[in-house]
Wavefront OBJ file of the C-alpha trace (Angstrom):
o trace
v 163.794 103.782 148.417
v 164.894 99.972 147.918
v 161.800 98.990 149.392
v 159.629 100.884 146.868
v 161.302 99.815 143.718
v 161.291 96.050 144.855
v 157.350 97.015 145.324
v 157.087 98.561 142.108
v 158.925 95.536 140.444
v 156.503 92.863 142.004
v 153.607 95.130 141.182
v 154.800 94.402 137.646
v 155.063 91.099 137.830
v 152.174 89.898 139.431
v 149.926 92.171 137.081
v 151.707 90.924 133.972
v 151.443 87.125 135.431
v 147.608 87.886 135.925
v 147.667 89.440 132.191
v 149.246 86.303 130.477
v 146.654 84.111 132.221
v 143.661 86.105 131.104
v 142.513 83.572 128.310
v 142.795 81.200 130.859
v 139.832 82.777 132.562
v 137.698 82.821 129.687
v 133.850 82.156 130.123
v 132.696 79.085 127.784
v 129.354 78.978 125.904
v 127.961 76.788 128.838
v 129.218 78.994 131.527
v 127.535 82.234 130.003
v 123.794 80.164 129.217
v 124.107 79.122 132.989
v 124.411 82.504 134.013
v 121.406 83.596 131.744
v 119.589 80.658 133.005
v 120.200 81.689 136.731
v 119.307 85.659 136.411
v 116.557 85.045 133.855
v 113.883 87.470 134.454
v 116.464 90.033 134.346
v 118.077 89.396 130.927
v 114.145 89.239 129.676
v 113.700 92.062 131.109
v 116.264 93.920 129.432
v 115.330 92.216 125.995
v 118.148 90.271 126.114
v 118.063 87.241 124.468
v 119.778 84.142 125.623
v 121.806 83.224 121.552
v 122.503 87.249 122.476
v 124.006 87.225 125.597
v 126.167 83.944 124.806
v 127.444 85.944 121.775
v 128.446 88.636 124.301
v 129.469 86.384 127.054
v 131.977 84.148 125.770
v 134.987 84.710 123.557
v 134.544 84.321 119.889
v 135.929 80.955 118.645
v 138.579 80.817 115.944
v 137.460 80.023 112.389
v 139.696 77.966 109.932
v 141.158 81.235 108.360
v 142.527 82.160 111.356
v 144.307 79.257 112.032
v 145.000 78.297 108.458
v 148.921 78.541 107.152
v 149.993 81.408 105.417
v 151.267 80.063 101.854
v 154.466 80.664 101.272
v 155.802 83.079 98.705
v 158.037 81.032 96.233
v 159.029 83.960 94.212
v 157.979 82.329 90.791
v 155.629 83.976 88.562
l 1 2 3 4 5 6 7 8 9 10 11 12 13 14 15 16 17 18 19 20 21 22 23 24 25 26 27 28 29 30 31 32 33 34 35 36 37 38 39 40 41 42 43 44 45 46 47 48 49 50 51 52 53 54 55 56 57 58 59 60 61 62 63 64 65 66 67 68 69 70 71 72 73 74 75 76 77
């Protein structure tokens, strides 16, 4: 029975450690248009466009509003 829950509780760990890194993984613009590049008559084939598949590919990139400051309430009127 100790055996299993020490299992279990590694399970856990190693799938949350693998989790957390996930961003760490992610595919850049250049990465995705090589891949396109490499299985090309496919994508065409499936009327994908490269500027499409890119889009898909890789994670969306923050925009200012995202990563502006939230203005602080100062209670005045």
């Amino acid at each position: 029975m100790t055996i299993r829950i020490l299992g279990a509780a590694a399970t856990t760990v190693l799938v949350s450690l693998v989790l957390a890194s996930a961003p760490a993984f992610a595919k850049t613009a250049k990465d995705c248009r090589k891949e396109w590049q490499a299985d090309k008559a496919a994508m065409q084939a499936a009327h994908k466009t490269e500027k499409a598949y890119v889009a898909e590919c890789s994670p969306p990139k923050a925009t200012a509003a995202k990563t502006a400051p939230a203005k602080e309430d100062k209670g005045g009127y």
